[in-house]
C-alpha positions as CSV (number, residue, x, y, z in Angstrom):
1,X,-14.1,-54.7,80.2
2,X,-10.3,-54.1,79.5
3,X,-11.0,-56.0,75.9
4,X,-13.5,-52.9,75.3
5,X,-11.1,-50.4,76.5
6,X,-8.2,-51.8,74.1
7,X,-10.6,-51.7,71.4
8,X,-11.2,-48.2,71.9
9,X,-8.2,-47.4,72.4
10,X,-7.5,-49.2,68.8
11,X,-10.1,-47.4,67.5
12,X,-9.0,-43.9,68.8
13,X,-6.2,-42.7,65.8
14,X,-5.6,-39.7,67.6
15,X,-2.9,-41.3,70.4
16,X,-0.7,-41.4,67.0
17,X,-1.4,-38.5,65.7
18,X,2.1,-35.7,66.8
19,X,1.3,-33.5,69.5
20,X,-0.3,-30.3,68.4
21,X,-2.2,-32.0,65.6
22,X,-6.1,-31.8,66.1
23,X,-7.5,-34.0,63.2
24,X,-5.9,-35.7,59.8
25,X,-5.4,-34.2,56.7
26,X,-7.9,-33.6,54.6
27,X,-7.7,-35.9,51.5
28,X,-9.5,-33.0,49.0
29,X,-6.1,-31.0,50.0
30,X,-3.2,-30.7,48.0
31,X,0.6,-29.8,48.5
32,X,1.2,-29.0,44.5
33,X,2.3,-25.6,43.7
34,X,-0.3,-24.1,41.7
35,X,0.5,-24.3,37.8
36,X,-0.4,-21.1,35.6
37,X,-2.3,-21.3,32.7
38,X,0.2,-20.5,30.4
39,X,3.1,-22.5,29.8
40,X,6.7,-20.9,28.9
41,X,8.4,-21.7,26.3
42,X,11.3,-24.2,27.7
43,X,14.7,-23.9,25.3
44,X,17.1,-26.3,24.8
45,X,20.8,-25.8,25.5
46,X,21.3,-25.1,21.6
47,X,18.3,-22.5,21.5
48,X,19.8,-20.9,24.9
49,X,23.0,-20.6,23.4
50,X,22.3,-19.4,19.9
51,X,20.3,-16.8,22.0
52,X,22.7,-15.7,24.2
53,X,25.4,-15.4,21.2
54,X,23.1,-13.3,19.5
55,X,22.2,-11.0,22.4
56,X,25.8,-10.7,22.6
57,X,26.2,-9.6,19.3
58,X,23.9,-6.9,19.1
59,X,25.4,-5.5,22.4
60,X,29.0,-5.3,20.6
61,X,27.4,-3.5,17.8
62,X,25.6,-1.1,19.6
63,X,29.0,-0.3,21.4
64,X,30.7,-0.3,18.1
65,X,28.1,2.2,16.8
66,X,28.1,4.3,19.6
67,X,32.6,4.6,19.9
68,X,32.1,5.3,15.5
69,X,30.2,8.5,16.4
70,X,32.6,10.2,19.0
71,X,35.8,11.6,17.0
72,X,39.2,10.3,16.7
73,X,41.4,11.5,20.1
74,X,44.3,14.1,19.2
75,X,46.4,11.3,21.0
76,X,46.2,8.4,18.4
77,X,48.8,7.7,16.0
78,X,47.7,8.2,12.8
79,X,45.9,11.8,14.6
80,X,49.2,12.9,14.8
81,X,50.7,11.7,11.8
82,X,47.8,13.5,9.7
83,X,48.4,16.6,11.3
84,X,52.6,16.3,11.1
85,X,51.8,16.3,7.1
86,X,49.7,19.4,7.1
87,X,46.2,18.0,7.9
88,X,43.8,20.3,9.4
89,X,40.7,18.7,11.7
90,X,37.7,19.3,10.1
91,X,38.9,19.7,6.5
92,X,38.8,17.5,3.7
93,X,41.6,15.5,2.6
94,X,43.9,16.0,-0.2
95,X,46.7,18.5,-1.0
96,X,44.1,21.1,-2.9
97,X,41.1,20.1,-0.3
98,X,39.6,18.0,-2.8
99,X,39.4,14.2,-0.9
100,X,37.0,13.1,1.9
101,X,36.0,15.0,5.0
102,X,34.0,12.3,6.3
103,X,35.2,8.9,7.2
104,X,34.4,5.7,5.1
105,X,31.8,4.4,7.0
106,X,31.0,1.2,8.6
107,X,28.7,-1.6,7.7
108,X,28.4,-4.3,10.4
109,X,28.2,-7.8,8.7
110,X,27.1,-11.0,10.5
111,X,26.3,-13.1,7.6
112,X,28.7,-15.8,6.4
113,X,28.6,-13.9,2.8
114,X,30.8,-12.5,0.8
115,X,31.4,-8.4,0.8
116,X,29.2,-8.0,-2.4
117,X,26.3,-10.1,-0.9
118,X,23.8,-8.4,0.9
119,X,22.8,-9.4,4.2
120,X,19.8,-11.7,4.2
121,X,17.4,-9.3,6.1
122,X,17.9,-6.4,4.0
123,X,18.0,-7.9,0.9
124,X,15.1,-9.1,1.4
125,X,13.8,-5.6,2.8
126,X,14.4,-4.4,-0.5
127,X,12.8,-7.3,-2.5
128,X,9.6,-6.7,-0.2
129,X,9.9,-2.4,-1.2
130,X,10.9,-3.5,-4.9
131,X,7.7,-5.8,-5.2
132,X,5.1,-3.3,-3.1
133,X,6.6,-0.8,-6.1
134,X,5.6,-2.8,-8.6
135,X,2.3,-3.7,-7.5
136,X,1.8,0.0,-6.9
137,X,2.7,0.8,-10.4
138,X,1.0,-2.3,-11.8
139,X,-2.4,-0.6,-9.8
140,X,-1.8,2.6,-11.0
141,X,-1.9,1.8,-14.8
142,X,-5.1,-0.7,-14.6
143,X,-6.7,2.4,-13.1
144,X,-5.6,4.6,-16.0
145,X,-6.6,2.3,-19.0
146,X,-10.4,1.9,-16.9
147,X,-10.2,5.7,-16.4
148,X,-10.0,5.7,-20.2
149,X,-11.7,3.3,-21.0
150,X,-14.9,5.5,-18.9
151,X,-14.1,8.4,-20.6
152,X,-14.4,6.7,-24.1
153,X,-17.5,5.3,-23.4
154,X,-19.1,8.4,-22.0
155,X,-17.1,10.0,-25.0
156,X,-19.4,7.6,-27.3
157,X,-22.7,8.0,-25.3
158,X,-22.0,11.6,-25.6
159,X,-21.7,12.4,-29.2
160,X,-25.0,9.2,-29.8
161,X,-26.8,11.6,-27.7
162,X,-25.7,15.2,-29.3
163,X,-26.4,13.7,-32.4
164,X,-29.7,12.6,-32.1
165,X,-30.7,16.2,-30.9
166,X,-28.9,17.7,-33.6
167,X,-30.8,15.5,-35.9
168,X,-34.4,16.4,-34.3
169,X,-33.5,19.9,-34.9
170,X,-32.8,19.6,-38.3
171,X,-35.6,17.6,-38.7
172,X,-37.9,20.2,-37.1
173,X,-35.8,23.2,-39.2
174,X,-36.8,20.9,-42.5
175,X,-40.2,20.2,-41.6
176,X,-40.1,16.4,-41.8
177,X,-40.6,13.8,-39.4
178,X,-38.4,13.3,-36.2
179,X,-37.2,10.0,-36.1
180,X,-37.6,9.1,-32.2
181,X,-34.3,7.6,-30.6
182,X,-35.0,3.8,-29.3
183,X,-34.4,3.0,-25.7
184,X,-32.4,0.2,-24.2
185,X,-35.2,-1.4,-22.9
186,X,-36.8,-1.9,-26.2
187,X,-33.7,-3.2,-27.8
188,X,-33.3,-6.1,-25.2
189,X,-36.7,-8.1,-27.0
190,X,-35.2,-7.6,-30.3
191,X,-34.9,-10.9,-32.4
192,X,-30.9,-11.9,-32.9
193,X,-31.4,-12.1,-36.3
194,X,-32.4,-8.7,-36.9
195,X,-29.7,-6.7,-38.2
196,X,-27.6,-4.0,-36.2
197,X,-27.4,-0.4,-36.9
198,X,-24.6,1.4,-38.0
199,X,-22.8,3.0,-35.1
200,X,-23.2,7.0,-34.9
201,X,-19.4,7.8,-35.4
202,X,-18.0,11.7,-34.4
203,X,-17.9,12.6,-38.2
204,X,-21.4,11.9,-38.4
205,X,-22.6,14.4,-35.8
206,X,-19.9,17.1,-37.2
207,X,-21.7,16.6,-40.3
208,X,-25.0,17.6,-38.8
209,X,-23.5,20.1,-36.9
210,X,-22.2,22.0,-39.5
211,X,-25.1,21.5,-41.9
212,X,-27.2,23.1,-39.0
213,X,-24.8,26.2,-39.1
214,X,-24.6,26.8,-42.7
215,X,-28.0,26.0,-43.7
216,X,-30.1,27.8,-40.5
217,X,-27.2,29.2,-38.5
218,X,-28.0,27.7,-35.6
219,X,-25.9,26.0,-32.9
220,X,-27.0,23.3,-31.0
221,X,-24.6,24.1,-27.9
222,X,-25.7,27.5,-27.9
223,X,-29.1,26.8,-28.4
224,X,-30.3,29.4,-30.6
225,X,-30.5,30.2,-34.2
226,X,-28.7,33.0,-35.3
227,X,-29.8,35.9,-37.9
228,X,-26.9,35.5,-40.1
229,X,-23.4,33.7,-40.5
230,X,-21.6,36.4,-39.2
231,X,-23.5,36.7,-36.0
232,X,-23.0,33.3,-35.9
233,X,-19.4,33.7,-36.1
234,X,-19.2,36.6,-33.9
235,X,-21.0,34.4,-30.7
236,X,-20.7,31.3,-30.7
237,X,-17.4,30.3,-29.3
238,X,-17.0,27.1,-31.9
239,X,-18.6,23.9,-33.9
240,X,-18.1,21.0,-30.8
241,X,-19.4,20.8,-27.0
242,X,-15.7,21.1,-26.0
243,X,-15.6,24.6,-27.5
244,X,-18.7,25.4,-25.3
């Protein structure tokens, strides 16, 4: 019996257990902080430093900016040295009034260059603006020789097209046969070998024009035949589909 009762009393963890604690630890349970997601960027004792030196920097700056824009105090030296040789606050320098009235101003330099070098950042601010303008421009002429290069074929298309009605008119004014224009569709079947025409060129349709006008007085733009050259003269505003 007793080597029953030290077994369960073996057996029984809870005699060990500190007073006030009803059961173990669960082992799914964890004492680790909980970790965010994202991680922050750790920096090195160089990075902090270069940091800090920079923050620095810009603070002094500001402060120098901001003590540039308040005036100098009727108490400093040079104040009253100014005014001892005549100078009057608010005026411009010079025995006629003809220097500054404006102090030299400041530039605030942190590079390591010399007082003709730019500073890095700006300089290559204004490479950046110089390049954008040149790109700009660069855009700006392509889209002006296209333009013309539209308005010269339309220019073309324009006087194949006036000429071929000028023609059929003429043709129907001299009572021969029309000569019908080809389309573009029936042009693509043609054999390579077959010779080309002669391209319609602006003198030709002037010619037609004005043969139209002295022989029938007519005008194609207008679109009516006059009863004589001076009535022809007298209305129509001119010879081309500009003058229209």
């Amino acid at each position: 019996m007793a080597e029953n009762e030290e077994d369960d009393y073996m057996g029984d963890l809870s005699h060990f257990l500190p007073p006030g604690a009803s059961s173990l630890p669960s082992k799914r349970a964890s004492n680790k902080p909980e970790v965010p997601n994202k991680k922050r960027k750790v920096f090195n004792w160089h990075e902090r430093k270069k940091l800090k030196r920079e923050q620095k920097q810009i603070e002094e700056d500001q402060n120098t900016l901001v003590n540039l824009e308040s005036a100098i105090p009727e108490s400093n030296i040079g104040f009253k040295m100014l005014k001892q040789m005549g100078y009057t606050p608010g005026s411009a320098l010079g025995k006629e009034g003809s220097g500054r009235s404006e102090p030299v101003g400041l530039e605030i330099r942190r590079g390591r260059a010399g007082i003709g070098k730019e500073d890095d950042k700006v300089e290559k601010m204004r490479k950046e603006m110089e390049k954008a303008k040149r790109d700009r421009r660069t855009e700006e002429e392509l889209m002006e020789t296209f333009g013309s290069h539209l308005k010269e074929r339309w220019k073309d298309k324009r006087i194949v097209s006036n000429f071929h009605k000028a023609d059929a008119v003429l043709a129907q004014l001299e009572n021969r046969e029309v000569v019908t224009e080809k389309k573009e569709e029936e042009d693509v079947g043609k054999d390579e070998e077959e010779e080309e025409e002669e391209p319609i060129t602006e003198e030709d349709l002037l010619n037609t024009l004005m043969k139209l006008r002295d022989a029938y007085h007519y005008c194609l733009f207008c679109g009516c035949q006059y009863e004589s050259t001076e009535a022809l003269q007298s209305n129509c505003p001119g010879i081309t589909e500009d003058d229209h």
